[in-house]
N, C-alpha and C positions, 0 to 999 in steps of 0.2 A: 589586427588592432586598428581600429579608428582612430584617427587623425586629426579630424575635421569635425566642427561644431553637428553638421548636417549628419555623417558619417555618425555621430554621436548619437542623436536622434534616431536615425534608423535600427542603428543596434538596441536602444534602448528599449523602441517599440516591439522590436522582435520580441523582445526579452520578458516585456509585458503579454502578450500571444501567451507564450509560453508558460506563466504564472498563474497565469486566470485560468489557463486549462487544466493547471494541477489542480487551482484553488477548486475550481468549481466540481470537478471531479470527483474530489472528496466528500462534497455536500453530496452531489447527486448516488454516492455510492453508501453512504448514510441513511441517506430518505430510503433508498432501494432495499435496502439489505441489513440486518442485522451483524451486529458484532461484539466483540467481547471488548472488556473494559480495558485494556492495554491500546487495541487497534484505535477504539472513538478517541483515548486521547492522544495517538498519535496525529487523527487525521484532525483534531483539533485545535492540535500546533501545526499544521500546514496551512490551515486556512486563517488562521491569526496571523501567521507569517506570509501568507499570501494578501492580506488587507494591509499590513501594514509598508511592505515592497511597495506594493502596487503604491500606496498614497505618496511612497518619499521620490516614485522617478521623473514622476514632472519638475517636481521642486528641483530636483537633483541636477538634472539634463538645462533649467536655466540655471543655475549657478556655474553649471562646470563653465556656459556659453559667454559667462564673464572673466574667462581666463584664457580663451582662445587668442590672445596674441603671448603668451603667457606659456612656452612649450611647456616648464617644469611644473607648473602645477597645475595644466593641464593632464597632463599624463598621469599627475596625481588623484586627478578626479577620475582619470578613464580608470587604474589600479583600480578605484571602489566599484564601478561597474563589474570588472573582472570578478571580484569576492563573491558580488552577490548571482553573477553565473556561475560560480564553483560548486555557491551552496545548492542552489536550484538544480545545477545537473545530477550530486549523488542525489539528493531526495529524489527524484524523478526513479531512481534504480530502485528507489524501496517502498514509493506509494502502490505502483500497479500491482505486485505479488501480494502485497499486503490486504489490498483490496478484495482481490482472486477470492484470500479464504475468508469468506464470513462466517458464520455458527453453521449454515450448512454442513457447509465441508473443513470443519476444526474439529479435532475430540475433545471437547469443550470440557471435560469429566478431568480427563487426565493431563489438560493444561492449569485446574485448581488444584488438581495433586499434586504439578512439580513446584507451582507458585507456594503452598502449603508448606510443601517440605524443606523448599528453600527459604521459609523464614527462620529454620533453626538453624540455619549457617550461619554463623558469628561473622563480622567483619563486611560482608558484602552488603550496599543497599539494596531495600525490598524491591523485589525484582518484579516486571509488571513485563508479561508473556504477549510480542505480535508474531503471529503467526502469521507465515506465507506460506502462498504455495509453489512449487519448482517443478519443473519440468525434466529434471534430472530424478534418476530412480537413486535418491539418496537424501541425506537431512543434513542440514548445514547450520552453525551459529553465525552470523554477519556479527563481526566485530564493528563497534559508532565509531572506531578513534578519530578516522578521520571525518564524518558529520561532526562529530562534538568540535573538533577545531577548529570546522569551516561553519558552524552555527556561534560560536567564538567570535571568531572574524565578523561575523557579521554584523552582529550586536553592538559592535566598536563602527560601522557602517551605517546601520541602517536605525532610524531612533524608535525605540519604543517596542521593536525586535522582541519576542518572546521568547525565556528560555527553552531548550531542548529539554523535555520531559527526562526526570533523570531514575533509572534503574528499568527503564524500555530497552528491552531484549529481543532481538528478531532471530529467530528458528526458520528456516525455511524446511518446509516436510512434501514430498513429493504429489501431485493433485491429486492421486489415486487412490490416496490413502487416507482422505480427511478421514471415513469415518471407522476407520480401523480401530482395534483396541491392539492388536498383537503388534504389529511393527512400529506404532507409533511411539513403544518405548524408547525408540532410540530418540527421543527426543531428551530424556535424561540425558545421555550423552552431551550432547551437543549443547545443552546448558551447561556442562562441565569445564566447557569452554570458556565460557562467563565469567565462570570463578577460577579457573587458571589464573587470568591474567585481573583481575579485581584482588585475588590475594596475593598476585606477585611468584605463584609457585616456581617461575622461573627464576628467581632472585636468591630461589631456597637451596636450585640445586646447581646454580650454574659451575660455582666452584667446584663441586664434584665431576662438574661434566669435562670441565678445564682439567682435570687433575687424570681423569680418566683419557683425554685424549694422548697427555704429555705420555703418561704411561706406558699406553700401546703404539703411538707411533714415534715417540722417543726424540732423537735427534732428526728426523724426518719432517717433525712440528714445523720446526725454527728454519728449514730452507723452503717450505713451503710460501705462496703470495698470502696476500692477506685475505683474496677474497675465497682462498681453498680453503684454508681455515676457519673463515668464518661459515664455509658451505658445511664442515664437518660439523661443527657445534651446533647450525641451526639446525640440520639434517636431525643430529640426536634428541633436540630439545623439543624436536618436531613429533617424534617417538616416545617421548614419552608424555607430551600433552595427551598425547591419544591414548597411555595407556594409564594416566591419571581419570582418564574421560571414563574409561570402561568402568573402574575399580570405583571412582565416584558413584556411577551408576547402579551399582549394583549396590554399593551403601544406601539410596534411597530408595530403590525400589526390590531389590533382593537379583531372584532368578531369572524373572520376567523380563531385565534387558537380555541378558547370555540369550532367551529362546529366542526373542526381538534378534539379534545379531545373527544367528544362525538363518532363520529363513531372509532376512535381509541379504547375506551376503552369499548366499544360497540365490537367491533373485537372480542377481547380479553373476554370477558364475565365478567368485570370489572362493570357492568350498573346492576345487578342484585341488586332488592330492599335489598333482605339479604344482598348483598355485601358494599352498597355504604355511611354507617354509620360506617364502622368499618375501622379505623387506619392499616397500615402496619408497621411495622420495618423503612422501608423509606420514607413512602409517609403519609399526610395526609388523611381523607377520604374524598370519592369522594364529595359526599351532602356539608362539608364544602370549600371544593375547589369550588366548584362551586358558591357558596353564595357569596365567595369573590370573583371570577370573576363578577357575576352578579352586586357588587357593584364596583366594577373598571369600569364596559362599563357603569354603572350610571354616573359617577362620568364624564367620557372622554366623555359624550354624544351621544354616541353610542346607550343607549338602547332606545333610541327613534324612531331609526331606525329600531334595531333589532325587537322589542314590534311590528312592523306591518305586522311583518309575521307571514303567518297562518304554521306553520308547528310545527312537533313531537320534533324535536328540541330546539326549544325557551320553548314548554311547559315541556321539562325535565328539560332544565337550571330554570326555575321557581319551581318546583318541586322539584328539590335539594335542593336549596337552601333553602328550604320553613321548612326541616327538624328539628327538635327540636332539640338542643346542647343535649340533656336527653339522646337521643338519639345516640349520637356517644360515642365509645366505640375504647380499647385498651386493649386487651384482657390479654399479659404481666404485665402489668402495669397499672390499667384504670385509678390512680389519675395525670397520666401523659398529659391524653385530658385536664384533668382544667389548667396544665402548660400551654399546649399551648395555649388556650385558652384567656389568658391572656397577652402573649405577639402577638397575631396573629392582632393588629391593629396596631402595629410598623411597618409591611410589606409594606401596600401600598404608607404612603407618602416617606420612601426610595426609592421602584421603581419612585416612583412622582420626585424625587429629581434625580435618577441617568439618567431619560431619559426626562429632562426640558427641553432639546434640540431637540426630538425626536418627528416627526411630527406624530401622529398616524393614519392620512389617512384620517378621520371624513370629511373633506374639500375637497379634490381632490373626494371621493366617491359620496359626493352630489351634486358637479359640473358634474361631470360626469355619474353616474350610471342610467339612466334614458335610456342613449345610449347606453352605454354596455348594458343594456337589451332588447333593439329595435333591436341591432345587434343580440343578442341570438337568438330572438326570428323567427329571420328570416336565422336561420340556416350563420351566416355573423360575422368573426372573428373580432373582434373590434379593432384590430388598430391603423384606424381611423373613425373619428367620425365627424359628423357636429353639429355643436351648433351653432345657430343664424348666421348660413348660413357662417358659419368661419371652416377650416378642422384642426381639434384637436387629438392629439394623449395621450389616457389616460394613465394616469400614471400605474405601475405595481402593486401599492400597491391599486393603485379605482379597477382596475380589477379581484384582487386576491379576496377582499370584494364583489363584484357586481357579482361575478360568484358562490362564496357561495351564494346569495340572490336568484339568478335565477333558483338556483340546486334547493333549497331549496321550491322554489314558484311559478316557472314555467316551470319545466321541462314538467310535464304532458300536457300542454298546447301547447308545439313545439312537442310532441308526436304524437298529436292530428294530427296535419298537415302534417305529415308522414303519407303516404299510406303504409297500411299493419303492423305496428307497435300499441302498444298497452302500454298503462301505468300498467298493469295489468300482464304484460308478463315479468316477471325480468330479462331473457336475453336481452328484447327489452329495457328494461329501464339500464341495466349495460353499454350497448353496447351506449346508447348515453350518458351518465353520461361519459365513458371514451370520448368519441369524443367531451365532452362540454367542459374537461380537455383540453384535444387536442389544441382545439382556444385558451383556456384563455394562454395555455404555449407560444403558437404563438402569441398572443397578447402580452406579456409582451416581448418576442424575441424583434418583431417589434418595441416596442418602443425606444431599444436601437439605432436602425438605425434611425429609421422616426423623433428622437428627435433631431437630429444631421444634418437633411436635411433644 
């Protein structure tokens, strides 16, 4: 902490370095690069708030320089320098990934799918999608609480401060994956995130988790410290965000995250039979997550669809879920699986309740996926389509489902028709798995235009 009028100065000029290279950054990553409408206006409250910082620290640095014999409100002035370092260093953790992904590398299709689908949940503001990219083989929702606080703070700071764009959501999705269609489902997920805590779902079940802890650890509760207690409650509340996250997901989009989920966690070496019984810190286990998907795509009618494919896939989701409760484990804590255990049937009719409005595809997929497979199968982006001699443009959410069906059940079959290609040959089969991605991302493109013709 500076002390000293001069010591003031210095810090304050660092602090400008620092701004101007956010500020300008953003410009020059705009001019360079395309992006989608959530990213331009995030980077265009950076550079608002980087013109207006910049203008108030001269001002700023001679006024504090009239209170230097003055320790207490001196040090009152250095406090406001501190805020506006706080606010500047988390933005700094979310300009560059944000940057990373421009339209290149975003599934630009199925970031207006989840924005789409997420305007019929009740309660939350409209949610405006920045995508980053991670260097982690995994997808993550970055919770603002603390930006929004510290863009708060500031405001009361610095004059003329621009709000924080409000219903900006950051997904960070692995760079490998921009232009995926299959694994990038889990980005529904991880919006679910969003709305966990935008609709308080922790507020819904806490009492039950209170009531389930007392339960099973009884008189054990009460000599327990405070912070073991609060390690068990958040431990549970932690498990079942994630399994609100899945059941959510599968409400908006159907099957298409469970397949997303399996080669994800398949990726990652998460599928191993040792592994897929035992709890994490965070995550429920794999075998019980899956059980409850398996009975959400019951339940949405889905698995009557899914049950008629022959592939390794349907038969793991059946296999998961097939595992004996005996069987999962918690290796910290094991009498903590009976917690959850216990309140893990309160999950599903919440998600049932927060997306009543939320069409989950079943309908547009049946009318349609017969054709998106005709079109697959003849190497022919589906777009459009004929039904009963009428030219139809499938929707994004039949094609996103109907393109898992066809990876799933008929890839080898369009292989087949391919001179010199092999189902047998994993470059030959990777290389048309990416190019069957290819159409379906062009297909869901096209419906934006062709819906509108």
């Amino acid at each position: 902490m500076q002390k000293t009028v001069e010591g003031l100065r210095h810090d304050a000029a660092a602090l400008r370095t620092f701004i101007e290279y956010l500020r300008d950054f953003c410009e020059e990553q705009e001019k360079s690069q395309a992006y989608g409408p959530a990213s331009r206006q995030f980077f265009e409250y950076v550079r608002l708030l980087g013109d207006v910082t910049l203008a108030y620290l001269q001002p700023f640095v001679e006024e504090a320089s009239n209170y230097s014999t003055n320790a207490l409100l001196f040090a009152v002035q250095r406090q406001k320098l501190v805020a506006i370092k706080k606010c500047w260093s988390v933005l700094h953790e979310y300009i560059k990934p944000a940057a990373d992904a421009h339209s290149l590398t975003v599934p630009t299709p199925l970031v207006d799918l989840l924005e789409n689908q997420a305007k019929r949940i009740h309660g939350i503001p409209s949610p405006s999608l920045v995508i980053s990219a991670t260097n982690k083989v995994n997808y993550f929702q970055h919770p603002l609480g603390n930006l929004q606080e510290l863009a708060k703070n500031l405001k009361k700071t610095v004059p003329n401060a621009p709000d924080l764009p409000s219903g900006l959501v950051f997904i960070s999705i692995p760079y490998t994956q921009g232009s995926a269609v299959f694994t990038n489902a889990i980005m529904f997920h991880e919006f679910g995130h969003f709305v966990f805590h935008e609709l308080d779902i922790s507020g819904q079940i806490n009492q039950q988790i209170a009531q389930a802890l007392l339960d099973v650890y009884q008189q054990r509760l009460s000599t327990m410290a405070r912070p073991g207690v609060t390690f068990l409650y958040q431990t549970v509340l932690s498990w079942a965000q994630e399994m609100f996250c899945d059941l959510f997901a599968i409400s908006l989009i159907g099957p298409a995250y469970s397949f997303a989920s399996i080669d994800l966690f398949s990726l990652i070496g998460e599928l191993e039979a040792s592994a897929v019984v035992n709890f994490g810190d965070a995550h429920p286990c794999d075998a019980l997550r899956f059980r409850e998907q398996l009975q959400m795509l019951k339940t949405a009618k889905w698995w009557d669809e899914v049950s008629t494919l022959k592939c390794e896939h349907v038969s793991l989701i059946e296999e998961l879920a097939s595992y004996p409760e005996t069987k999962y484990s918690y290796a910290p804590q094991p009498e903590l699986v009976e917690v959850f255990k216990t309140i893990t049937h309160l999950l599903a009719p919440l998600v049932q309740q927060v997306c009543s409005k939320v069409d989950n595809g079943l309908t547009d997929f049946l009318k349609w996926n017969q054709g998106i497979q005709d079109a697959f199968a003849n190497g022919v982006v589906p777009s459009t389509i004929y039904r009963n001699a009428v030219r139809e443009h499938p929707s994004p959410l039949a094609i996103l489902n109907a393109t898992w069906f066809f990876h799933l059940n008929s890839l080898d079959k369009l292989m087949a028709k391919i001179a010199g290609r092999s189902s047998e040959n994993i470059k030959d089969r990777s290389s048309l798995s990416s190019r069957l991605e290819m159409w379906a991302m062009k297909a869901m493109e096209d419906n934006r235009l062709l819906s509108n013709i």
